[in-house]
RODO-2510 file (C-alpha; in nm, 4 decimals, decimal comma):
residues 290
     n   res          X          Y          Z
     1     x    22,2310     9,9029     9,5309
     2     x    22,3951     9,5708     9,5906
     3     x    22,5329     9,4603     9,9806
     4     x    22,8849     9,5341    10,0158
     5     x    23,0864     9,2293    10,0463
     6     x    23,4866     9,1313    10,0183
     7     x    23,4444     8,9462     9,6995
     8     x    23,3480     8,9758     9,3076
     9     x    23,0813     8,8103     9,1075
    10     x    23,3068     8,8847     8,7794
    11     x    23,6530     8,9716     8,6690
    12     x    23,7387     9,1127     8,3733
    13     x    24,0156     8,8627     8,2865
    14     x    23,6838     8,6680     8,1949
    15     x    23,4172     8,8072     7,9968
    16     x    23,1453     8,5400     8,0166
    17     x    23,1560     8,6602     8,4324
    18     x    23,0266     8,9878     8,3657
    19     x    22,8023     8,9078     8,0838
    20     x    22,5982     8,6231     8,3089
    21     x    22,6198     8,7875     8,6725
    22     x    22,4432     8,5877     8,9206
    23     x    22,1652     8,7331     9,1551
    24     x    22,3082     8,9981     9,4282
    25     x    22,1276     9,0925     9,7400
    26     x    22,0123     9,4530     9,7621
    27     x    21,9054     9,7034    10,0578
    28     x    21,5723     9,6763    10,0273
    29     x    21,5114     9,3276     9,8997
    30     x    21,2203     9,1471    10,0196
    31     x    21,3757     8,8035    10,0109
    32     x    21,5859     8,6817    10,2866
    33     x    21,8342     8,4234    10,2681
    34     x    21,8101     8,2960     9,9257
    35     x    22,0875     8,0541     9,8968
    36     x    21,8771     7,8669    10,1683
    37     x    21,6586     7,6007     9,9697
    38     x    21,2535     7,6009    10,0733
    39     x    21,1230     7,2704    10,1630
    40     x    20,7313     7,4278    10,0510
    41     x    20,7894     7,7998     9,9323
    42     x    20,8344     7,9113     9,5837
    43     x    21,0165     8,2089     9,6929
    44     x    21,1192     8,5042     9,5055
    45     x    21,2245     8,8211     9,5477
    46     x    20,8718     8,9769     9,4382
    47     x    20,6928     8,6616     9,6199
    48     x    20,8830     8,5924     9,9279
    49     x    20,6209     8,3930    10,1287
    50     x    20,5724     8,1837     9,7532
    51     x    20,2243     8,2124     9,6242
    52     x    19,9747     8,3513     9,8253
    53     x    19,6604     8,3934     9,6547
    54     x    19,3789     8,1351     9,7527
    55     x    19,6422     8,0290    10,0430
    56     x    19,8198     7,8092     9,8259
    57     x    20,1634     7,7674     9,9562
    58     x    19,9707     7,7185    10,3312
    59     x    19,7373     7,4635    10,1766
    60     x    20,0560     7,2910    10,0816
    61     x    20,2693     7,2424    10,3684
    62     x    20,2629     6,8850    10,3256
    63     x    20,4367     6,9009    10,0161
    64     x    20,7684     7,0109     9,8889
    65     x    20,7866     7,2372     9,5819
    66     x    20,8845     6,9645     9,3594
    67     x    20,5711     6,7621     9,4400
    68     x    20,3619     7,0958     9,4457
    69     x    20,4772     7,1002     9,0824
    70     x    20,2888     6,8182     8,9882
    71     x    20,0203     6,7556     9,2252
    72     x    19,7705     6,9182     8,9652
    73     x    19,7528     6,6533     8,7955
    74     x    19,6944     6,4033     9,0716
    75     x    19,3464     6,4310     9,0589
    76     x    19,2962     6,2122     9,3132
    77     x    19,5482     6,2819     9,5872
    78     x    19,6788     5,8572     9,5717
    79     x    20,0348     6,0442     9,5201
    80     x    20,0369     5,8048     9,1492
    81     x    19,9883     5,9716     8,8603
    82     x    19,8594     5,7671     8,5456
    83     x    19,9331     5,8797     8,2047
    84     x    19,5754     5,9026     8,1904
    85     x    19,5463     6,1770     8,4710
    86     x    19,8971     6,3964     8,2773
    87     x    19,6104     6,3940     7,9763
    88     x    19,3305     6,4904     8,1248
    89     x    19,5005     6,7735     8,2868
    90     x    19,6629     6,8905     7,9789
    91     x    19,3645     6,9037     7,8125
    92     x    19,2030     7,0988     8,0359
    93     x    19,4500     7,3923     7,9348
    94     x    19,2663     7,3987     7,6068
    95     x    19,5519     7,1943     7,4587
    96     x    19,4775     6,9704     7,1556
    97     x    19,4454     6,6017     7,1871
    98     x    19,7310     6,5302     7,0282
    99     x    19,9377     6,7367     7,1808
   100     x    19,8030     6,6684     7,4916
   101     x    19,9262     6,2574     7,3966
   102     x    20,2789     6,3908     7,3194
   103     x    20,3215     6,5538     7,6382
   104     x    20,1711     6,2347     7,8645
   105     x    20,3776     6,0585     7,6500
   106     x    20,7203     6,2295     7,7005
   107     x    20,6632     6,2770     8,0428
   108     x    20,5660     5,9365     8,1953
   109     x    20,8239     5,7994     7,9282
   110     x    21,1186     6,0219     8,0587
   111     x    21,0172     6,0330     8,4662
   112     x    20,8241     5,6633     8,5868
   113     x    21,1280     5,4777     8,6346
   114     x    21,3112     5,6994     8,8561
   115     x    21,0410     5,7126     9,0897
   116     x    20,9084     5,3500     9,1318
   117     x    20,9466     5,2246     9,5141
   118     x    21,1753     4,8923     9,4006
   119     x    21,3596     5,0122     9,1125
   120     x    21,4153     4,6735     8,9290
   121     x    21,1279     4,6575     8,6940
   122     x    20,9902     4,9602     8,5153
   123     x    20,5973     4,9928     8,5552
   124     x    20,4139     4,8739     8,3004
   125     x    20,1606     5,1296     8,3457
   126     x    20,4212     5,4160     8,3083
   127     x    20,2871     5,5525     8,6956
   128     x    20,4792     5,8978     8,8678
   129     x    20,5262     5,8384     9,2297
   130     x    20,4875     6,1161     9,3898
   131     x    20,7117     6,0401     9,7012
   132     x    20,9840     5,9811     9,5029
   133     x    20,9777     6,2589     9,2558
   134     x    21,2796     6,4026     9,3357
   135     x    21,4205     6,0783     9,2106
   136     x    21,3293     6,1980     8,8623
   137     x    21,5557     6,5880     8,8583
   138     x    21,7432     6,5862     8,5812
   139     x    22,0459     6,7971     8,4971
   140     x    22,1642     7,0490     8,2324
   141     x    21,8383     7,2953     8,3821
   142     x    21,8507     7,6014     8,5534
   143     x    21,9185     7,3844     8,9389
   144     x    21,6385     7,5595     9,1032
   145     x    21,5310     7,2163     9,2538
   146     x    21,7442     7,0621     9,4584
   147     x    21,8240     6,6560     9,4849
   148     x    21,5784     6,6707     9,8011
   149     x    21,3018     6,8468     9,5917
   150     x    21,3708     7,1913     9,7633
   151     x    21,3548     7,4850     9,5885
   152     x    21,5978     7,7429     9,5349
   153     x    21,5364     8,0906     9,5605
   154     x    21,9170     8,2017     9,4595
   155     x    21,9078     7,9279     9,1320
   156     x    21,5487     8,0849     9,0567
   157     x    21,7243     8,4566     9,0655
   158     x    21,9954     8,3598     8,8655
   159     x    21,7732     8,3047     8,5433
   160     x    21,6922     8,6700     8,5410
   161     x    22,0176     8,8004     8,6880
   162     x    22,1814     8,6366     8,3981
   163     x    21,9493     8,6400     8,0899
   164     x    21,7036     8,8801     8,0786
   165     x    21,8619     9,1001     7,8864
   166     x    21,7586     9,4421     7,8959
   167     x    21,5341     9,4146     8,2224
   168     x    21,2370     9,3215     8,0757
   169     x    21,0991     9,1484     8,3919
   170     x    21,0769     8,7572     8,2164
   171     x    21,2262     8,6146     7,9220
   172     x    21,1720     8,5907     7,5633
   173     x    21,3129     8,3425     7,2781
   174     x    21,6377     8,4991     7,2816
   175     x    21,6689     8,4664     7,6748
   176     x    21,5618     8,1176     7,6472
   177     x    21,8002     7,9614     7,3908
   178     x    22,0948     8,1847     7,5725
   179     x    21,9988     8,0150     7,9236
   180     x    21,9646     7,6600     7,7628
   181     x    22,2958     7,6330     7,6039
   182     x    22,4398     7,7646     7,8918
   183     x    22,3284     7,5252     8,1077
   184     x    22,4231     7,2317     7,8888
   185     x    22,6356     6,9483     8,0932
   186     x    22,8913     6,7662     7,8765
   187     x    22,7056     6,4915     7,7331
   188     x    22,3749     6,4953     7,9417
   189     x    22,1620     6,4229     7,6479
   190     x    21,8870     6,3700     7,8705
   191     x    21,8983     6,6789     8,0136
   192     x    21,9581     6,8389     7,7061
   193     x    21,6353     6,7384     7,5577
   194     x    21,4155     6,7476     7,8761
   195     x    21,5268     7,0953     7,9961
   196     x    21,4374     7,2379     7,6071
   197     x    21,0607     6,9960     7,6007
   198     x    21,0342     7,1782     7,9885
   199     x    21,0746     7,5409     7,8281
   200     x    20,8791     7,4843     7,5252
   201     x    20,5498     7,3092     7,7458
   202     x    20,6035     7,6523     7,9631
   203     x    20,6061     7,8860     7,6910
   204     x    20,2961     7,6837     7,5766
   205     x    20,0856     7,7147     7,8799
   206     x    20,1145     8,0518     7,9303
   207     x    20,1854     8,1742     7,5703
   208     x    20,2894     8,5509     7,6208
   209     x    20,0916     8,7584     7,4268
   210     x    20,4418     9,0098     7,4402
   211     x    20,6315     8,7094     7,3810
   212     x    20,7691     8,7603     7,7201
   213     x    20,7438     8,4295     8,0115
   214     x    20,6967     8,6583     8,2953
   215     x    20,9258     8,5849     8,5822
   216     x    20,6064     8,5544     8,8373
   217     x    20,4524     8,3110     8,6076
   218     x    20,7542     8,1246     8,5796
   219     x    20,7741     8,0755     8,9603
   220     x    20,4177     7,9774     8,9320
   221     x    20,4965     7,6866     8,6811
   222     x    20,7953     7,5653     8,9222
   223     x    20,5272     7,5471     9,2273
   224     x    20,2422     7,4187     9,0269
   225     x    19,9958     7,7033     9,1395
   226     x    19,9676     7,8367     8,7301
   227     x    19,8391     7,4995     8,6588
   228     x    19,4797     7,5218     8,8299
   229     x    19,5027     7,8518     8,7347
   230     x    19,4716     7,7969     8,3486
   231     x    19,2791     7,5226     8,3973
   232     x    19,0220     7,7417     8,5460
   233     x    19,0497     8,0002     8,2423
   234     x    18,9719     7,7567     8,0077
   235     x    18,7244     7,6294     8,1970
   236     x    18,5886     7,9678     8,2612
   237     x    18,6272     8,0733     7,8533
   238     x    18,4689     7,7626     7,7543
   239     x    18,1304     7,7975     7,9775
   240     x    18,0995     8,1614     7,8399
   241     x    18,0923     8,0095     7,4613
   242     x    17,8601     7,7675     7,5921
   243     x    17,6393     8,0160     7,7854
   244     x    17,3325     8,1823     7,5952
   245     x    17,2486     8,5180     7,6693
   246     x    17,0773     8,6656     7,9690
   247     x    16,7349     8,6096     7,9427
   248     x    16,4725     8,9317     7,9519
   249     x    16,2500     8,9854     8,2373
   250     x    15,9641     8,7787     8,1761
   251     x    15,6050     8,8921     8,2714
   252     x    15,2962     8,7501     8,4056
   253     x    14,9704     8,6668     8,1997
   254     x    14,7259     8,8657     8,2805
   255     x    14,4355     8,7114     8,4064
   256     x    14,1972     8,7588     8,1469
   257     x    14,4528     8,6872     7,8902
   258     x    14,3780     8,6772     7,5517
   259     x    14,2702     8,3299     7,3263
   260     x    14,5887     8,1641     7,1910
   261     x    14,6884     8,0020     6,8549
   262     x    14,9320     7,8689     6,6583
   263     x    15,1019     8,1596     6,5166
   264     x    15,1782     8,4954     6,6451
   265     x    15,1506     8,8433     6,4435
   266     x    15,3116     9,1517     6,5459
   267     x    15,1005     9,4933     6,5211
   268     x    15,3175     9,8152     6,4206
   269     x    15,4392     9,9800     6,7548
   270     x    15,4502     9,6679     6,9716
   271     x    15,7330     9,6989     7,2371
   272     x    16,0229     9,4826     7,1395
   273     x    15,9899     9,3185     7,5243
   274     x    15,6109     9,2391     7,5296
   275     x    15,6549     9,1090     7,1368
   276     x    15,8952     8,8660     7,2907
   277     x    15,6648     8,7951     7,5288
   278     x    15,3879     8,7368     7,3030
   279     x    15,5969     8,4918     7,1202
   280     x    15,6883     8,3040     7,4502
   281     x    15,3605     8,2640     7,5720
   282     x    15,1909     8,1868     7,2369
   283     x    14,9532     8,4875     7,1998
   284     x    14,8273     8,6303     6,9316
   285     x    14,8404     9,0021     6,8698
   286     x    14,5722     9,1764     6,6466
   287     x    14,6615     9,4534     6,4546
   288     x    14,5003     9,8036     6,5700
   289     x    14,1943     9,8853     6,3294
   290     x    14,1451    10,2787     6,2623
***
């Protein structure tokens, strides 16, 4: 049940108050503090210490959230990121060339010149600066990043708090075109478009087979960690295609092993394995006379 406190998240005077309630503490919640923004932890409620597996938020100290968000695709840790590098790493999620250009496109289009060091000249290159990503945070989204690059564990909450209907432990269409014309600013066209290109890339990359975006792999996509994740599935899915099947147990020639020629016969009875065998080695099996 929620903390007892001297104030209301809603009144009834206004309706939208109590149909969009924002996150409340409760006894029993695993996350402390959440209106206090993380410099490195994607915290949530369910993953208070942000993601753990393969020690990913301690591998990442060095970076806040926002640059943990995109450090996939700097392959090679310069803190730039080429148009080049957003391609390659899209593709490795299986996507299609083409839409792998689209996104590289949009992105380095939308974000380069808000995080260039000198600000005067855009790059002709269409480069991400790392350092400066926070530069590049947009409005009209859910606010879960803050100006400094921070993340937001109270902002994060919200998102379910207010618009998963029904509980369902993520969101669905519905959810999502609820949330983004709620967070619409007046005339932040920008934002408008980037927040909807954010949620449709996300529903993309992890394409629900319930048609539910989890809330966990949500959180993932906002620290980067789901990134090399589905990388590694694809990778994974595409070796197994590529794979042949285990071979059998091969055996040794005897050592008095029989002449061999250019074309082996098969005698009725012959075990499948030393038929195989036969074949591999080149020997030629004589039918049994009676």
């Amino acid at each position: 049940m929620p903390l007892k406190k001297g104030y209301s998240t809603a009144t009834a005077q206004q309706p939208v108050t109590i149909e969009h309630r924002p996150y409340s503490p409760r006894y029993g919640d695993t996350l402390s503090d959440p209106g206090t923004a993380r410099a490195t932890l994607a915290a949530s409620n369910e993953s208070p210490n942000g993601t753990t597996k393969k020690s990913y938020a301690a591998h990442n100290q060095h970076l806040t959230v926002i640059q943990q968000h995109v450090s996939y695709w700097d392959r090679d840790k310069d803190s730039i990121i080429w148009p080049c590098d957003t391609y390659t790493g899209c593709r490795d999620f299986g996507w299609s060339p083409l839409l792998a250009f689209f996104a590289s496109l949009i992105i380095h289009f939308g974000l380069s010149y808000s995080t260039i060091p000198n600000l005067i000249l855009p790059d002709p290159y269409f480069r991400i600066y790392v350092d400066r990503l926070y530069k590049a945070k947009h409005g009209s989204d859910s606010m879960t990043y803050d100006n400094q690059g921070r993340f937001r564990p109270q902002q994060f909450e919200d998102i379910f708090a207010k618009y998963d209907q029904g509980g369902k432990g993520g969101l669905d269409v519905d959810d999502l075109w609820i949330f983004w014309k709620d967070q619409r600013m007046v005339f932040d066209f920008f934002g408008w478009t980037a927040c909807a290109l954010e949620w449709v890339a996300t529903y993309l990359l992890i394409w629900p087979a319930d048609g539910i975006l989890k809330k966990e792999d949500i959180r993932t996509v906002y620290d980067g960690s789901i990134f090399y994740k589905r990388a590694e599935e694809t990778r994974r899915k595409r070796s197994g295609e590529a794979l042949s099947p285990d071979p059998q147990p091969s055996l040794q020639t005897p050592p008095h092993s029989p002449s061999r020629t250019s074309s082996p016969t098969s005698s009725p009875g012959t075990p499948k394995k030393i038929l195989r065998f036969c074949r591999k080695e080149n020997l030629r099996i004589s039918p049994i006379k009676t």
